[in-house]
C-alpha positions in Angstrom: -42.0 3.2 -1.5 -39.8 2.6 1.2 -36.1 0.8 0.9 -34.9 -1.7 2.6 -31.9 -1.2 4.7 -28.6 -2.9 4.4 -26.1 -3.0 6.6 -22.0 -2.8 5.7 -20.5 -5.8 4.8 -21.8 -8.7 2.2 -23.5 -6.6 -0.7 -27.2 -6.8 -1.6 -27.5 -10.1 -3.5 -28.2 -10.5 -7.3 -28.8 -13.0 -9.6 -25.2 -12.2 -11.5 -23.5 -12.4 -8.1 -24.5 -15.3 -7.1 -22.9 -19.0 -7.4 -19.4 -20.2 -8.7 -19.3 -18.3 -11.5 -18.8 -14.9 -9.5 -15.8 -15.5 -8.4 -14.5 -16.7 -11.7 -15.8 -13.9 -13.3 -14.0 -11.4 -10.6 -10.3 -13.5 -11.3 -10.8 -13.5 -15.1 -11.5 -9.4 -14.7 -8.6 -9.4 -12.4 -6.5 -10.6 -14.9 -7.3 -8.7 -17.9 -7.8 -5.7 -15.6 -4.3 -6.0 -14.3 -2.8 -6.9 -17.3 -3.7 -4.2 -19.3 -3.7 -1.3 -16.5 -0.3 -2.8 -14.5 -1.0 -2.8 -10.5 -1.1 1.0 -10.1 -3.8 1.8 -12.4 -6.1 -1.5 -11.9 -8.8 -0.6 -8.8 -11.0 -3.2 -7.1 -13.9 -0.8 -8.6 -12.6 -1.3 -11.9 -12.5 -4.9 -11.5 -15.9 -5.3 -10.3 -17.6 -3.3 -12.8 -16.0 -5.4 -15.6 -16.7 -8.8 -14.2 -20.2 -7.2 -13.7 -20.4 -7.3 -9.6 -20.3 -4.9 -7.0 -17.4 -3.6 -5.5 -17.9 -4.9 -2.7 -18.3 -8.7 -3.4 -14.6 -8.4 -4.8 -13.9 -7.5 -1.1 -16.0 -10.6 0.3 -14.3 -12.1 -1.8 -10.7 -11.5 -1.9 -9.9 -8.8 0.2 -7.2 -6.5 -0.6 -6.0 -5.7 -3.4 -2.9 -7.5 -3.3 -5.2 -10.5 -2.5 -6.8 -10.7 -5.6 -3.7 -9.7 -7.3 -2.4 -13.1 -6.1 -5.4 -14.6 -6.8 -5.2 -13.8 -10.2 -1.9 -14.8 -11.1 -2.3 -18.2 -9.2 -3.8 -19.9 -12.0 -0.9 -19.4 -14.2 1.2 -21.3 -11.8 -1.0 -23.7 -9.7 1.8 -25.2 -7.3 0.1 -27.6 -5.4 -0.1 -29.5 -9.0 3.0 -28.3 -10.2 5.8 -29.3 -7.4 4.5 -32.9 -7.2 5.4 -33.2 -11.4 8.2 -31.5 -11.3 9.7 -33.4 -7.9 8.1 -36.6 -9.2 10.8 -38.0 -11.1 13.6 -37.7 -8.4 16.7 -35.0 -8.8 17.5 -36.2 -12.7 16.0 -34.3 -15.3 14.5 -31.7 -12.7 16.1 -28.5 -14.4 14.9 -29.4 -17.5 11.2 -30.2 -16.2 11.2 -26.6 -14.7 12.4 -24.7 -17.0 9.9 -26.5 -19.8 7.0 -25.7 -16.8 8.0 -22.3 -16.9 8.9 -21.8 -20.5 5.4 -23.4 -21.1 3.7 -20.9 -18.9 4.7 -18.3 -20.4 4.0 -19.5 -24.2 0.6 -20.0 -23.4 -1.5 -16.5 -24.6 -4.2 -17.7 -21.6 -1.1 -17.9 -18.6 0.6 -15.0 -20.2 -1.5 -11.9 -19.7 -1.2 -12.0 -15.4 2.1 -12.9 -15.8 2.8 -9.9 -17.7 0.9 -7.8 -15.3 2.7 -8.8 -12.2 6.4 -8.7 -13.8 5.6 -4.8 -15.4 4.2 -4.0 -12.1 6.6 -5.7 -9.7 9.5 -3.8 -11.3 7.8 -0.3 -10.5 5.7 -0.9 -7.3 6.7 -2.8 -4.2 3.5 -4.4 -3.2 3.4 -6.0 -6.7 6.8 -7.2 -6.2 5.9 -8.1 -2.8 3.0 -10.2 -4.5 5.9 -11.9 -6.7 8.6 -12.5 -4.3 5.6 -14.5 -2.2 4.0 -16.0 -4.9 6.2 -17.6 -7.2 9.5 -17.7 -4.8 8.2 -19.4 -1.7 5.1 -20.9 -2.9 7.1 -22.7 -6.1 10.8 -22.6 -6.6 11.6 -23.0 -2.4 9.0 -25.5 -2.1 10.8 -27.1 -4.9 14.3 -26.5 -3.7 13.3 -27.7 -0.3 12.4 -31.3 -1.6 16.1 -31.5 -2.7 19.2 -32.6 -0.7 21.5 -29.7 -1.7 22.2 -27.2 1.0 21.0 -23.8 1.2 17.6 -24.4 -0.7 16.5 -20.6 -0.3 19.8 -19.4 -1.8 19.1 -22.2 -4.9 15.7 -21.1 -5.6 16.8 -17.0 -5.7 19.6 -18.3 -7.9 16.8 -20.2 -10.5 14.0 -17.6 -10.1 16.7 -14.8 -10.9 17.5 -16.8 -13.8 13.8 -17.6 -15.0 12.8 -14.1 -14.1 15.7 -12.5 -16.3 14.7 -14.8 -19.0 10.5 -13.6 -18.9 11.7 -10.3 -18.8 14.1 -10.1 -21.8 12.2 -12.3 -24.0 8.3 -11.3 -23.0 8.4 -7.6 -22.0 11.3 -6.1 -23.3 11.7 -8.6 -26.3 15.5 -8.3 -27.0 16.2 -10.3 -30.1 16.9 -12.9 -30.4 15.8 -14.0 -27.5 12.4 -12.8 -28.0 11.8 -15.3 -31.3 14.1 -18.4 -30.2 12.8 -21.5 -30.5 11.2 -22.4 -26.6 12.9 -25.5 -27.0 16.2 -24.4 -28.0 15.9 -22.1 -24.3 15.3 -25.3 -22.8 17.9 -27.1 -23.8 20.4 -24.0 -23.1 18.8 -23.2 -19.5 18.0 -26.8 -18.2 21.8 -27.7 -16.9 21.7 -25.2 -15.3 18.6 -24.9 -13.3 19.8 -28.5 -13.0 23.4 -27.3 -11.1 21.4 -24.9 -9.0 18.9 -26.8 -7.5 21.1 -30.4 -7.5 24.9 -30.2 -7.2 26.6 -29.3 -3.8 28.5 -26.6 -5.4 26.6 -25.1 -8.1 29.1 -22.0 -9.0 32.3 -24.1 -8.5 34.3 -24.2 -12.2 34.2 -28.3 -12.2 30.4 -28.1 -12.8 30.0 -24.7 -14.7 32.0 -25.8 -17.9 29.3 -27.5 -19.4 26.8 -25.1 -18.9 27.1 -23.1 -22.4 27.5 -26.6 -24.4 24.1 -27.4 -22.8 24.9 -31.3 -22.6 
């Protein structure tokens, strides 16, 4: 019996790698893959032989493995849906609309798990953190920020995502009480004003708009 002979690139088709469901089945992996290994210890290998492909479909695929490290964590955030609600009723209100976005995001068990992975592995390895900084910096807060007619947008996004970031970690990872058991909505209320005076007032760190900040009026 002879073989037929395949060249490098696409793998040899199969009826589990074909159609829309491949790909979903690569992210879902991805996640659960990266979640529970962090970055360092997740391989594209690994991934494909839990989402049942070959290797090298998660290649055609995705490409590197930062790539489908992205990948997977994109569909905790989706930002081409997210930015339009939380712009969409002007500059009032906005620091409260992100910070219930991302409060939500988090609560949900589903949007969780990649969320985990990338913050545990973006505080030990740089391509993970490379992955965040990208990701959930200039694809969401600056695209935010830059909607907003405050100066220095960049500077206002750092200033919320370091504040959102802080929050994930201590509450979600670490789980510092009592942070980690609050009430979500009783963060809310404390952290919207002042998402709102970073991304909205002229001088966000000046004392005539910081006094209110800890009464969370």
């Amino acid at each position: 019996m002879t073989q037929e002979r395949r060249g490098r690139g696409r793998p040899a088709r199969r009826a589990a790698d074909e159609g829309p469901g491949a790909r979903e089945r690569i992210l879902q992996a991805a996640r659960d893959e990266f979640a529970e290994r962090g970055y360092d210890k997740t391989t594209m290998r690994g991934i494909a032989r839990a989402a049942g492909v070959d290797a090298a479909l998660v290649h055609h695929y995705f490409g590197t493995k930062d790539d489908v490290f992205a990948a997977a964590i994109e569909v905790s955030f989706e930002p081409a849906m997210v930015v339009p609600q939380i712009l969409g009723q002007g500059p009032a209100g906005i620091g409260e609309r992100l910070a219930r976005f991302f409060i939500g995001v988090w609560e949900n068990p589903a949007t969780r798990a990649p969320l985990l992975a990338i913050i545990r592995s973006a505080l030990t390895h740089e391509a993970a953190a490379k992955v965040l900084r990208g990701f959930v910096l200039r694809r969401l807060l600056e695209r935010v920020a830059g909607e907003l007619d405050v100066p220095d947008p960049r500077f206002r996004a750092e200033l919320a995502a370091s504040h959102m970031v802080g929050i994930a970690i201590l509450r979600y990872v670490i789980r510092v009480e009592p942070l980690a058991t609050a009430d979500p909505e009783e963060i809310i209320r404390i952290v919207a004003p002042t998402l709102q005076r970073y991304l909205t007032e002229s001088d966000p760190d000046s004392p005539a708009t910081s006094g209110g900040a800890g009464t969370g009026s």
